[in-house]
C-alpha positions in Angstrom: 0.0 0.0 0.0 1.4 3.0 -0.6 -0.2 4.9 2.1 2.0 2.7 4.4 5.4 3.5 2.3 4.0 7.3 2.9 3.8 6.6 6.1 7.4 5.0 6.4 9.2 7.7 4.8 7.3 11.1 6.2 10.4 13.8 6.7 9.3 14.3 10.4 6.5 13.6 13.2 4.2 16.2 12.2 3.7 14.8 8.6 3.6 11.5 9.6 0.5 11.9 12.4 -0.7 14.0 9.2 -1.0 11.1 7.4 -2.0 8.5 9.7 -5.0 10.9 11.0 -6.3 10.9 7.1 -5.9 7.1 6.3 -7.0 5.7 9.9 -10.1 7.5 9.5 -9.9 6.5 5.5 -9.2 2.8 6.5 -12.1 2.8 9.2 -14.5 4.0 6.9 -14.2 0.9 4.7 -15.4 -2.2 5.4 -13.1 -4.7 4.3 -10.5 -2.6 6.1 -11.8 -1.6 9.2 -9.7 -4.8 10.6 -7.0 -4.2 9.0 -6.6 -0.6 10.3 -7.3 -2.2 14.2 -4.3 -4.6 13.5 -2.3 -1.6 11.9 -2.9 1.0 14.8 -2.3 -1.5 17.4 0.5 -3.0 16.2 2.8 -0.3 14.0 1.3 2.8 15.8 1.1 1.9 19.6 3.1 -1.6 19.8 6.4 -2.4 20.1 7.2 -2.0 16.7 6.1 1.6 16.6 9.4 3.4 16.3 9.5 2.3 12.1 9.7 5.6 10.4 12.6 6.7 8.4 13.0 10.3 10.5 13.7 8.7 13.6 17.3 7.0 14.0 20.1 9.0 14.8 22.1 10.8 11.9 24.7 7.8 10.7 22.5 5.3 11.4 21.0 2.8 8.7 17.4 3.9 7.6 16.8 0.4 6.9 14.7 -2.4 8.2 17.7 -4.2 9.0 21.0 -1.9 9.5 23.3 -5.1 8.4 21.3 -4.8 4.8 23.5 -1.3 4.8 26.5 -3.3 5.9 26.2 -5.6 2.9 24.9 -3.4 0.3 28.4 -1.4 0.9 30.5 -4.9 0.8 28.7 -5.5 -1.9 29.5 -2.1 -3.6 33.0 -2.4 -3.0 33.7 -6.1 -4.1 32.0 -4.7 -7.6 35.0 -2.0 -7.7 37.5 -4.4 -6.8 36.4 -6.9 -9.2 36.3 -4.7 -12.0 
């Protein structure tokens, strides 16, 4: 969904809570997804994986799911220059 990718890359707090105040109440007010957006606000937005968003690690640190995918994507970069 790309509300979610939205979501995960919003610059800062205030456009983040932006968006999940419009597609909350936009989720809710389908049927099919009024579930969905009980499992999503529970888990992402007040459970323990709530600190996903790209604006909040540290400057330096890995924006990614997984900071060892930044780890290996340089290795990777580098074996390619050396190889050549």
């Amino acid at each position: 969904m790309q509300e979610i990718q939205n979501m995960h890359f919003s610059k800062n707090r205030c456009e983040f809570k932006t968006i999940i105040q419009k597609k909350i109440s936009r989720w809710e007010g389908v049927a099919d997804l009024k579930l969905f957006s009980v499992y999503f606000e529970n888990t992402w937005l007040k459970g323990s994986f709530k600190n996903w968003q790209v604006y909040l690690p540290h400057p330096g640190f890995a924006t990614t799911n997984n900071s060892i995918e930044s780890f290996n994507g340089r290795i990777s970069q580098l074996s390619k220059l050396l190889l050549k």
